[in-house]
KOLVEXDREN-610606 format. One record per residue: x, y, z of N, C-alpha, C, O in turn. Coordinates in steps of 0.2 Angstrom, whole numbers. Atoms other than C-alpha are relative to their C-alpha. Layout:
> X_Y_Z_X_Y_Z_X_Y_Z_X_Y_Z
...
//
This chain:
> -1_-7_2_27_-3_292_3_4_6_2_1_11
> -3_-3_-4_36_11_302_-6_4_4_-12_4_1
> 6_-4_-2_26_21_313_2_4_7_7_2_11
> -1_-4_-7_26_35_328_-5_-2_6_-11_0_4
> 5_2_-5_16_29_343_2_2_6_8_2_8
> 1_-1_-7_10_35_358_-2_-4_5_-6_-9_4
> 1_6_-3_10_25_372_-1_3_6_-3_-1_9
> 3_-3_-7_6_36_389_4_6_0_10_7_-2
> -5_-9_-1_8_56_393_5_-4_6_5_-9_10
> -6_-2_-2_25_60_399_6_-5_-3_11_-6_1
> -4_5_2_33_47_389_2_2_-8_-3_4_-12
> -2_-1_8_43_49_371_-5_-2_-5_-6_-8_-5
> 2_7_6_33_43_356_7_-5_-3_13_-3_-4
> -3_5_2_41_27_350_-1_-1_-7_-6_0_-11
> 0_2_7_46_22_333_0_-5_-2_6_-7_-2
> 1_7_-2_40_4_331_-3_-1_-8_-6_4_-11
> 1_2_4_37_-8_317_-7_-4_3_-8_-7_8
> 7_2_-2_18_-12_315_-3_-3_-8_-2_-1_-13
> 4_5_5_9_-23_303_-5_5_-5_-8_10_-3
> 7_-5_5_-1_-14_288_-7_-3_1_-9_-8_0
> 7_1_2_-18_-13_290_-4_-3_-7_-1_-1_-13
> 4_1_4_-31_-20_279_-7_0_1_-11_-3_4
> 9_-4_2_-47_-13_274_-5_-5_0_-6_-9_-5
> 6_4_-1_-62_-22_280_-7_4_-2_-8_11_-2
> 6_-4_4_-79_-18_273_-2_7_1_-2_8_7
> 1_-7_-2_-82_2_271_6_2_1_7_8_0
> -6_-5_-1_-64_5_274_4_2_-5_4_1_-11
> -6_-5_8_-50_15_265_6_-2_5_6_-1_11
> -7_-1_-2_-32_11_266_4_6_-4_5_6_-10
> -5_-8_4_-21_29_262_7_-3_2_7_-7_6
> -7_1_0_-3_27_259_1_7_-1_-1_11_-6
> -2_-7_-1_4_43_267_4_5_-3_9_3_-3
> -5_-7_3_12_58_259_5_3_4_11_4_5
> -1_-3_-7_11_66_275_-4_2_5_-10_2_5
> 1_-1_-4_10_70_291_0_7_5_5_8_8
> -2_-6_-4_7_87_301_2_0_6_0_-5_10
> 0_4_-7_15_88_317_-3_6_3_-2_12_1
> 4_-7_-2_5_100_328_0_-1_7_0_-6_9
> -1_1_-7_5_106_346_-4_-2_3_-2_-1_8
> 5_5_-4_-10_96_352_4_-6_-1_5_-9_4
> -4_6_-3_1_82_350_6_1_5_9_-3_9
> -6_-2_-7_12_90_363_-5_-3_7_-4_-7_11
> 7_-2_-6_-4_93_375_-1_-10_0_-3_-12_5
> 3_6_0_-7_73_371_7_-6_3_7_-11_5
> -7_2_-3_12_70_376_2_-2_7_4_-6_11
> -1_-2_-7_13_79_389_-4_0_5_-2_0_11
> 5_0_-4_-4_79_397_-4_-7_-1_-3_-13_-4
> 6_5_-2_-18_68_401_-3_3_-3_-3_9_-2
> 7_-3_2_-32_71_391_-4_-5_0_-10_-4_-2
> 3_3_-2_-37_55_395_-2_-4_-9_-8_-5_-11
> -2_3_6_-33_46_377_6_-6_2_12_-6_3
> -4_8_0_-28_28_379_5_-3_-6_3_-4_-11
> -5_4_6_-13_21_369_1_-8_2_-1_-12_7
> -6_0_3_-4_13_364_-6_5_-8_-12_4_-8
> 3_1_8_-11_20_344_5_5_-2_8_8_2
> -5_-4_4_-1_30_330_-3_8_1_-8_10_1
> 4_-8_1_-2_48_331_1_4_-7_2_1_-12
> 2_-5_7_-3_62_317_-6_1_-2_-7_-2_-8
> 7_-1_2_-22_68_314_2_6_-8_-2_6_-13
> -1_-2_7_-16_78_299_4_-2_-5_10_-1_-5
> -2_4_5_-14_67_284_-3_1_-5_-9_4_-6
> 1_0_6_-13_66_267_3_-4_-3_7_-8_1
> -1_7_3_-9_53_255_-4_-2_-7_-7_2_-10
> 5_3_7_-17_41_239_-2_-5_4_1_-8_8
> 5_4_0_-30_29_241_5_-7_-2_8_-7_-7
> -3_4_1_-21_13_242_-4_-8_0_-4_-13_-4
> 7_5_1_-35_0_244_-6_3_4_-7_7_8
> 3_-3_-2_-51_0_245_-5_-8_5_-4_-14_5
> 4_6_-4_-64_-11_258_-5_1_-5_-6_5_-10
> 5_2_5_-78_-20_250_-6_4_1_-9_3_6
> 6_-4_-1_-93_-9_248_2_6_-3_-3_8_-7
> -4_-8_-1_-83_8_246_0_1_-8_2_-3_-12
> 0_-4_9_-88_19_230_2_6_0_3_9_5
> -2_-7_-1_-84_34_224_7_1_-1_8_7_-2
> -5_-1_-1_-66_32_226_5_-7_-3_3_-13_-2
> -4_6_2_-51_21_216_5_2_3_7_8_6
> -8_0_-3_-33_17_221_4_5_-2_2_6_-8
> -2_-5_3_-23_31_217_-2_6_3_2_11_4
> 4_-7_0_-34_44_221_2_4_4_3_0_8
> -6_-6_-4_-22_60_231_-5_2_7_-6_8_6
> 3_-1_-6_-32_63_248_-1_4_3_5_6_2
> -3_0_-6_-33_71_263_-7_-2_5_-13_-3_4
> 4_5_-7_-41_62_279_-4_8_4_0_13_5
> 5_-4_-6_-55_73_289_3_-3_7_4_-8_8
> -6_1_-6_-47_74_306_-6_-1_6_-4_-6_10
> 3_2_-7_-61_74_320_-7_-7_-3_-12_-6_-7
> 6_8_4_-72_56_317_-4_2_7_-2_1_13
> 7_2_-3_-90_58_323_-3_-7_2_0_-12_0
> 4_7_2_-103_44_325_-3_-1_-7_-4_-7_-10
> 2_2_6_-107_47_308_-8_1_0_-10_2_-6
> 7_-1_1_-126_48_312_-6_6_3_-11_8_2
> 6_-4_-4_-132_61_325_-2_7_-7_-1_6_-13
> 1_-5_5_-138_79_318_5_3_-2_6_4_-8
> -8_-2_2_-121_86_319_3_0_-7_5_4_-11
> -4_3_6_-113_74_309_-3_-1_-5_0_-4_-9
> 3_1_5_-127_73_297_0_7_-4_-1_8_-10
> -1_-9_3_-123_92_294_7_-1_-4_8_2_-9
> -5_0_3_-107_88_290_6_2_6_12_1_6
> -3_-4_-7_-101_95_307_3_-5_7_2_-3_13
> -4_5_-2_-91_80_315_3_3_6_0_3_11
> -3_-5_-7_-81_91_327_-5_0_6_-4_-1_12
> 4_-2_-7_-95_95_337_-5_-5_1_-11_-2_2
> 2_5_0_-102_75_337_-4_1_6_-1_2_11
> 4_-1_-10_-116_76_352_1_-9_0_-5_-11_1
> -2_5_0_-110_57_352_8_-1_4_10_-6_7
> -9_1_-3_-91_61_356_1_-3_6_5_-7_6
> -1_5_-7_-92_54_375_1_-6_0_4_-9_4
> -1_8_-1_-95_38_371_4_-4_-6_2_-10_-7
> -3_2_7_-84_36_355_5_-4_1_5_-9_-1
> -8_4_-4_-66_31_365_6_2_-3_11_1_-1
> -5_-5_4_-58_44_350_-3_6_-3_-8_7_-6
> 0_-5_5_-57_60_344_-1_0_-6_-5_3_-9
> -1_3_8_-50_51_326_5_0_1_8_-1_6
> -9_4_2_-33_47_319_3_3_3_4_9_2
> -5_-7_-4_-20_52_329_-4_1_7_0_2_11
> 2_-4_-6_-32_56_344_-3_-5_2_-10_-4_1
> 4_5_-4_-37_39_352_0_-4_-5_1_-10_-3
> 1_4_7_-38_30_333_8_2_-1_11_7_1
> -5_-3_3_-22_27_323_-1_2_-3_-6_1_-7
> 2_-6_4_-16_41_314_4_-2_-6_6_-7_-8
> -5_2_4_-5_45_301_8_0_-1_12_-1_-5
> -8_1_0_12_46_306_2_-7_-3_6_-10_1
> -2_5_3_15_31_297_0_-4_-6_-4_-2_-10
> 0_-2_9_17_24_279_-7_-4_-2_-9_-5_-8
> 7_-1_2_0_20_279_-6_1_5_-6_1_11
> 5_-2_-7_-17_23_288_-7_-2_-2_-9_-1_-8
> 5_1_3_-34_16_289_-3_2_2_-2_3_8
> 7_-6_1_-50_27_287_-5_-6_0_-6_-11_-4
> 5_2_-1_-64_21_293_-7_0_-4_-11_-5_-5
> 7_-1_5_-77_28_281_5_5_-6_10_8_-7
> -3_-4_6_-75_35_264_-3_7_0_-2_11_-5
> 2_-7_0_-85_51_270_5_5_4_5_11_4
> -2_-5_-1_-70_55_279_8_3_-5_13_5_-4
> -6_-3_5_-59_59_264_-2_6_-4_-8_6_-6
> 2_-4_4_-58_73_254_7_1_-5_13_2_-5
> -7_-1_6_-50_73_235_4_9_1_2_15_1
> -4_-8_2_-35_85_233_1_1_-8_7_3_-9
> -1_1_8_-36_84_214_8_4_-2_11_4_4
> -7_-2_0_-18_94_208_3_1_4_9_2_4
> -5_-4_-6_-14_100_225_7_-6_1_8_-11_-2
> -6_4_-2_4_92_232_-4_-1_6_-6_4_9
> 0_0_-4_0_82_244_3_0_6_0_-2_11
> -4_3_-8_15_82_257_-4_10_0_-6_11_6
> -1_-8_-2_12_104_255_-7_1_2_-8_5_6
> 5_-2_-2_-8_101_257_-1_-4_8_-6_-3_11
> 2_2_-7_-7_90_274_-2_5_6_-5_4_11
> 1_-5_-8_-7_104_286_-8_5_-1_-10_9_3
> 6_-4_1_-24_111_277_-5_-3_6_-10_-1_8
> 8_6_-4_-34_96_288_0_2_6_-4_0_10
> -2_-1_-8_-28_105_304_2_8_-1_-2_12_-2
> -4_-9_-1_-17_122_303_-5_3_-6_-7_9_-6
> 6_-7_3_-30_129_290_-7_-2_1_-10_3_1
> 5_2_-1_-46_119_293_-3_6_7_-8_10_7
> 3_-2_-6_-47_126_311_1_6_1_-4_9_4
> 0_-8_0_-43_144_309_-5_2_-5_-7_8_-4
> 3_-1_5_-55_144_294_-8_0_1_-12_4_-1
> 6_1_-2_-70_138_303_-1_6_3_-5_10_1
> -1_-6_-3_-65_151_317_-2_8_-5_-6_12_-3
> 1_-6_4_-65_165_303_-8_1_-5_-11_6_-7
> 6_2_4_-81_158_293_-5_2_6_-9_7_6
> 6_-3_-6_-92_160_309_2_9_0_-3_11_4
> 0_-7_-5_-88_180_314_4_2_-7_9_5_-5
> 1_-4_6_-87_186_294_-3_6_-1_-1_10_-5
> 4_-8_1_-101_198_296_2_4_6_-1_9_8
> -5_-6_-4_-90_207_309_5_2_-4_7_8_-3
> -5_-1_2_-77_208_298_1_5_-5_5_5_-9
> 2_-6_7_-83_223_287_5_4_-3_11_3_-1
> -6_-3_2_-72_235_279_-1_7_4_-6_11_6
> 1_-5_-4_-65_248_290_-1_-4_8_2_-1_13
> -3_4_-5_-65_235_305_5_-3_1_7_-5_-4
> -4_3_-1_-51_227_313_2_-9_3_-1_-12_7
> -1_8_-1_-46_210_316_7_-3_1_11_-2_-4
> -8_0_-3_-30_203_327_1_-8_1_-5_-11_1
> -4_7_3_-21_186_326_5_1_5_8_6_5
> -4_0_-4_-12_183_340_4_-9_-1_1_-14_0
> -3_6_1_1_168_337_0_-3_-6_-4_-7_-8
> -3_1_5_10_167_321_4_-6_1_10_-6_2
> -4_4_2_13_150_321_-4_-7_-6_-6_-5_-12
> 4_1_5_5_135_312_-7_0_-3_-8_-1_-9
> 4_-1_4_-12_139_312_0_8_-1_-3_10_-6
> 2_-8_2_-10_159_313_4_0_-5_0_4_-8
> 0_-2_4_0_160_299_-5_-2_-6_-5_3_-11
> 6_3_4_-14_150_289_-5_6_1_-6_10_-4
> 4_-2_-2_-27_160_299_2_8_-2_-2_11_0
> -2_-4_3_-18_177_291_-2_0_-8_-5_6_-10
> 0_5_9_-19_168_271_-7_4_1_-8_10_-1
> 8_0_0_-39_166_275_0_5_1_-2_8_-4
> 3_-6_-3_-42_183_284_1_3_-10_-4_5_-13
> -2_-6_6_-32_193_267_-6_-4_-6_-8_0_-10
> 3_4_4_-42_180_256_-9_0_0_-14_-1_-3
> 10_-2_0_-59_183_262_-2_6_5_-8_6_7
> 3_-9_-3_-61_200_270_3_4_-1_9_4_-1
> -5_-6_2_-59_217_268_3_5_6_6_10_5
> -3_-3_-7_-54_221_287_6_1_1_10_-4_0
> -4_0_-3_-41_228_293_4_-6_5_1_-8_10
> -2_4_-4_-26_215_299_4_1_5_6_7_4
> -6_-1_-3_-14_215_314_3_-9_3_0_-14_5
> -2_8_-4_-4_200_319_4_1_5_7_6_4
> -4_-1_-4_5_198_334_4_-5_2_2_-11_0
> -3_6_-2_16_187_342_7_4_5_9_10_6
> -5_-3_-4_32_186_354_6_0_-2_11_2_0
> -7_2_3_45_179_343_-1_4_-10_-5_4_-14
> -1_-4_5_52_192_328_-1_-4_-5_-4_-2_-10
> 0_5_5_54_178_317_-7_-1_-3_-9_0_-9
> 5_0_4_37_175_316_-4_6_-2_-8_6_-6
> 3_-6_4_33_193_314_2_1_-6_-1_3_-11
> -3_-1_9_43_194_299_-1_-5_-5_0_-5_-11
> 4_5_3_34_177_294_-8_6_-3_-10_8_-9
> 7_-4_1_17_188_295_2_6_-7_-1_6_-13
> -2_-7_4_26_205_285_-1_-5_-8_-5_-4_-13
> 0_3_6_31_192_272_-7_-3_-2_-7_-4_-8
> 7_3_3_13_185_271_-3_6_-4_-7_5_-8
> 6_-6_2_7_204_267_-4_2_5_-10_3_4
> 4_-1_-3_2_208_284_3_5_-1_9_5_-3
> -2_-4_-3_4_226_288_2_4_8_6_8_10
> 0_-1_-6_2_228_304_3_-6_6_0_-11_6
> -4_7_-4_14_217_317_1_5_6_3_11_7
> -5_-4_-9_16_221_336_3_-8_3_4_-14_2
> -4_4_-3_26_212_348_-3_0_4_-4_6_6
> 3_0_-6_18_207_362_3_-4_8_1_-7_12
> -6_1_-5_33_204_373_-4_6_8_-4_5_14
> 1_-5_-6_26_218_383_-9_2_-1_-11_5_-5
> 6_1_2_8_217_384_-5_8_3_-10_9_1
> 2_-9_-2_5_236_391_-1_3_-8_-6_5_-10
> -2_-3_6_13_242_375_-1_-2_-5_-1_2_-10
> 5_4_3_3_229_365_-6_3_-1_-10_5_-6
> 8_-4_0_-12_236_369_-1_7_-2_-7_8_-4
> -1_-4_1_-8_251_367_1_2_-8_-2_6_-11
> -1_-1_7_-2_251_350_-5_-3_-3_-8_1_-7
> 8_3_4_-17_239_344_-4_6_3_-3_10_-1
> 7_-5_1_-30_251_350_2_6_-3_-3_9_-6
> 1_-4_6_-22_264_340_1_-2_-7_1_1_-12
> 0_1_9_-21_256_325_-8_-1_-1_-11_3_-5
> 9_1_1_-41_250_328_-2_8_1_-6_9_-3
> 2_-3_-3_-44_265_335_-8_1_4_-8_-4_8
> 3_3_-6_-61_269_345_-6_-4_-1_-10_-5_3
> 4_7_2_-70_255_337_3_-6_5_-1_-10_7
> -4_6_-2_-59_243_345_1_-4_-6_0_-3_-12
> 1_7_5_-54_225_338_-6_1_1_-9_4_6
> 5_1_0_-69_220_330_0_-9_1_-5_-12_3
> -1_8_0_-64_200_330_7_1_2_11_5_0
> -8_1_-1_-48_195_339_0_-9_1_-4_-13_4
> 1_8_1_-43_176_334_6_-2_7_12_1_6
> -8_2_-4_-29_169_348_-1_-7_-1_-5_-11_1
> -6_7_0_-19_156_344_3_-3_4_4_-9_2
> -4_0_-7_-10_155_360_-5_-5_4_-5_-11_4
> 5_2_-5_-23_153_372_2_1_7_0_-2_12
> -1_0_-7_-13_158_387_-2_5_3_-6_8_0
> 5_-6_-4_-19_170_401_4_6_-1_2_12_0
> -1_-7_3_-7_183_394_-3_3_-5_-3_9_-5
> 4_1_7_-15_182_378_-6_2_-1_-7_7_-4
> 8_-1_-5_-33_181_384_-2_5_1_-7_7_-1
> 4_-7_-5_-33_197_396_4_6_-6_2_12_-5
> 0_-6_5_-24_207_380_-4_-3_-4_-5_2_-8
> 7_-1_7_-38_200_367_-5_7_7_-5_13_6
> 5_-1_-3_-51_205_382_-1_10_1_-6_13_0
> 1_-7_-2_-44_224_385_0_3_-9_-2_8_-10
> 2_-5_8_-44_228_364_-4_-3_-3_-1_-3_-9
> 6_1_0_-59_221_360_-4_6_1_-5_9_6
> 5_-6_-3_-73_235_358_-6_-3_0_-6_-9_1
> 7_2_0_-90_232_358_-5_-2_-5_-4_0_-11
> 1_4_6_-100_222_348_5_-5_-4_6_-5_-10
> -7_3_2_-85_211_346_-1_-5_-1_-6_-8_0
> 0_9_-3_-80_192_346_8_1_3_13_5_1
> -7_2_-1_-66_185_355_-1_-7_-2_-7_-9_-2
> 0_7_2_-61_168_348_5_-2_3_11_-1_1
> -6_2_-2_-50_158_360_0_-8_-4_-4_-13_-3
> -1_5_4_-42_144_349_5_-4_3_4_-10_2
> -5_4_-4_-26_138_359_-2_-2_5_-6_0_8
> 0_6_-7_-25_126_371_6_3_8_9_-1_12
> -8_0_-4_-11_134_383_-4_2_10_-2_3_15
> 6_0_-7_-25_136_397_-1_9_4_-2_9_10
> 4_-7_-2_-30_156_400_-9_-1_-1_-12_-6_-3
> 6_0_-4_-46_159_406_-1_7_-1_3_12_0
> 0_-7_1_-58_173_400_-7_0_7_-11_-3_9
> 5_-2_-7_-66_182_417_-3_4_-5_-2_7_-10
> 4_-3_0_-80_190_417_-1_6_4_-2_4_10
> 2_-6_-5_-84_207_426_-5_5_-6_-5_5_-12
> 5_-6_4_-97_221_418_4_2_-5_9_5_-2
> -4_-3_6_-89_227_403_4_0_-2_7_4_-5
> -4_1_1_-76_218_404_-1_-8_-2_-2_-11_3
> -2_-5_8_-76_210_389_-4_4_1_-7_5_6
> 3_-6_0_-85_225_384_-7_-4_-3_-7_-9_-5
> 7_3_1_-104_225_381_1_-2_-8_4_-1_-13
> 2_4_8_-110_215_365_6_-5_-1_5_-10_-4
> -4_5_2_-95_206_365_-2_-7_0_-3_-9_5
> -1_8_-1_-96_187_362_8_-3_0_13_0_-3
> -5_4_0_-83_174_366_0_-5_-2_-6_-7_-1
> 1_4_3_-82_158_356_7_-4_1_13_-1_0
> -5_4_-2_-72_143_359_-1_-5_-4_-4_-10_-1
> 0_3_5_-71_136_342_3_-8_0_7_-9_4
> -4_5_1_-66_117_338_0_-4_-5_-4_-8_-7
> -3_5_9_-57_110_320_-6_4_-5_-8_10_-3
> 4_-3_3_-70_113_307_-4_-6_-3_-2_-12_-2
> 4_4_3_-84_104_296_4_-4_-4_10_-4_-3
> -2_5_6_-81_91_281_-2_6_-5_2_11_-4
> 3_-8_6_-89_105_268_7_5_1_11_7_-3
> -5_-6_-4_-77_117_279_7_-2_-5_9_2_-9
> -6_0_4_-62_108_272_0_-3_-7_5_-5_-10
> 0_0_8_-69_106_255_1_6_-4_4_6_-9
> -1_-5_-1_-69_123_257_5_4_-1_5_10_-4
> -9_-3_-4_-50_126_263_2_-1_-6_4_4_-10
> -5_2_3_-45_114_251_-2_5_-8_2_8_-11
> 1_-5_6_-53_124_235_4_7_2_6_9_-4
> -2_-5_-2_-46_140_243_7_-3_-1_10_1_-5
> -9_1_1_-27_132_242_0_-2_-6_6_-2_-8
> 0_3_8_-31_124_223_-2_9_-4_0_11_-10
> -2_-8_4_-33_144_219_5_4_2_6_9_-1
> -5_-3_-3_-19_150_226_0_4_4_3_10_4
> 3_-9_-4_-27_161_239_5_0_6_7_5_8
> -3_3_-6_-18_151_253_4_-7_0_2_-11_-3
> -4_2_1_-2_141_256_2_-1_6_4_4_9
> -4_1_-8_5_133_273_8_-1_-3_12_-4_-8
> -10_1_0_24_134_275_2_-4_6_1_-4_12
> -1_8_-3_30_118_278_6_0_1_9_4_-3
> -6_4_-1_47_110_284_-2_-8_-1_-5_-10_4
> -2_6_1_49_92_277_6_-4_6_11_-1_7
> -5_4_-4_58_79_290_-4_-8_-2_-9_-10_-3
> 2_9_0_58_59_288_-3_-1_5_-2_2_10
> 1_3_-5_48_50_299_3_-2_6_1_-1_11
> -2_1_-8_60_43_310_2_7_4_3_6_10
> -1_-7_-4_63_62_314_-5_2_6_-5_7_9
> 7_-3_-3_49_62_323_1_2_8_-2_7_10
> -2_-3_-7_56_64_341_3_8_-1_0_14_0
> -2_-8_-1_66_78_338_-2_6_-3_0_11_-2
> 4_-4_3_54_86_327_-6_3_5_-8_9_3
> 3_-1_-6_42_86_344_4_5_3_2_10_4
> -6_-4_-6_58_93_353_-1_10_-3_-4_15_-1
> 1_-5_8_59_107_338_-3_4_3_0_7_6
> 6_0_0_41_111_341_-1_3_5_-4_9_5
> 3_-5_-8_41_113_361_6_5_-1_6_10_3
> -4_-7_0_57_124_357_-2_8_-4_2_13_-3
> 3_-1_5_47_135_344_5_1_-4_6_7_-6
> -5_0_4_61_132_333_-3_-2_-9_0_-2_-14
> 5_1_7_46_127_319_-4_5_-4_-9_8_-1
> 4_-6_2_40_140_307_-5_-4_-5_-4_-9_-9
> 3_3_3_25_136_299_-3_-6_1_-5_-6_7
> 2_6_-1_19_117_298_8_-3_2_12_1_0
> -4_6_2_33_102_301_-6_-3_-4_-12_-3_-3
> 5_9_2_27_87_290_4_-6_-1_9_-5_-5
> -2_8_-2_33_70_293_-2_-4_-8_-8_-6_-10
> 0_4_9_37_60_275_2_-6_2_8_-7_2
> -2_7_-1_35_41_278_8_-2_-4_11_-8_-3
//
């Protein structure tokens, strides 16, 4: 079969022919739908995170049950899917909550999950390990619902925690309309009644936000003038929750100054900002939180939220062999929305 594989940071993923797997006792073979490509695979490209290859990348997958291993119930061939993206040990308290992401086992695992140390999906099929880590998509499409396992799962968990800040009459700011902040916009109009602002540095994706039904869009090209127009929209409440997507130190030190008290900051990007600390700086009461992916339940959750029509990723479709230049795409922010990679 075809496949995208990583083979050491700073080197292209390869497009190489690999053997299908076959499902040994407890496992599930999915035959792909799709693929998300997401910028953690850039970070796994380009950096060391210390993820051994060669293995297939793509962690947000979807697909149908294509065999199953011996033992495995609950699930027949056919069945429309999508793959749970951070693989636990499967037994501490954690993972017995459902809460895999935050496995008190992960150090000695040797993977995050598919795509992240395990292979993933970028390829026309993929083997799961356990059948607890799938979740049916009953009518959904699955090449349109692959980006829920990532671009909405992780903004979802993010907004599920720091709910009861979100009252009506409070504000709430989305910095980085890309693939999870436009998700992470969906969910906010979908489940509270707070004031939205979204922000970003590229107009395109502000006019992504406007057409979602946000009201309020700043540009944060100028980060004086940023802050200044967010705190008079919050006025002298402050943001009450600011979600960043980003995660650079420009990004960062503008959540940090509109931010009021009694707040959350949630830093969710990877792009490496750093929140300092000094006295009231964030302001008092404030929490910071440095959220990672979400539960199993979390995207039983998501996924019922997009089977109502509350929430919708916008996707760009490319073939699989696209996959280098759709990488390129990616780091040019030339991707609105999710890409998804269609074996």
């Amino acid at each position: 079969m075809k496949a995208i594989r990583f083979i050491r940071p700073g080197r292209p993923p390869e497009i190489v022919d690999v053997r299908t797997p076959t499902p040994a006792p407890g496992q599930i073979l999915v035959k792909i739908a799709g693929a998300g490509v997401c910028h953690s695979d850039l970070h796994i490209l380009d950096h060391d995170l210390g993820l051994q290859g060669p293995f297939i990348l793509g962690h947000e997958n979807s697909g149908h049950v294509a065999a199953l291993g011996a033992g495995v119930q609950g699930w027949k061939e056919g069945d429309p899917v999508l793959v749970y993206g951070p693989w636990g040990c499967g037994r501490c308290h954690a993972c017995q909550t459902s809460a895999e992401n935050y496995c008190e086992n992960h150090a000695s695992l040797g993977t995050m999950g598919g795509g992240l140390g395990s292979d993933g999906g970028m390829a026309e099929y993929m083997l799961v390990p356990s059948p607890r880590l799938l979740v049916p998509l009953g009518d959904l499409d699955p090449v349109d619902a692959a980006p829920l396992a990532d671009a909405a799962l992780t903004p979802y968990h993010a907004i599920k925690s720091a709910l009861p800040l979100m009252t009506p009459g409070a504000t709430v700011l989305v910095i980085g309309i890309g693939g999870l902040g436009h998700m992470a916009v969906q969910i906010l109009k979908a489940m509270t009644p707070a004031r939205l602002i979204a922000a970003d540095i590229d107009e395109s994706k502000l006019g992504h936000a406007r057409k979602l039904g946000v009201e309020h869009v700043v540009d944060t090209s100028d980060t004086d003038a940023a802050a200044e127009m967010i705190a008079g929209i919050a006025g002298p409440r402050g943001v009450a929750v600011a979600l960043d997507f980003v995660g650079a130190q420009a990004t960062v030190d503008l959540c940090v100054r509109v931010v009021g008290r009694n707040s959350r900051l949630t830093v969710v990007g990877l792009a490496g900002g750093v929140v300092h600390y000094a006295a009231n700086s964030p302001p008092y009461g404030c929490e910071v939180s440095v959220p990672y992916w979400g539960s199993r339940t979390e995207l039983m959750e998501v996924v019922a939220l997009a089977a109502a029509g509350r929430i919708r990723a916008g996707i760009e479709r490319f073939p699989l062999e696209e996959a280098v230049q759709v990488y390129q795409r990616l780091r040019d922010g030339k991707i609105r929305g999710r890409a998804v990679l269609q074996p």
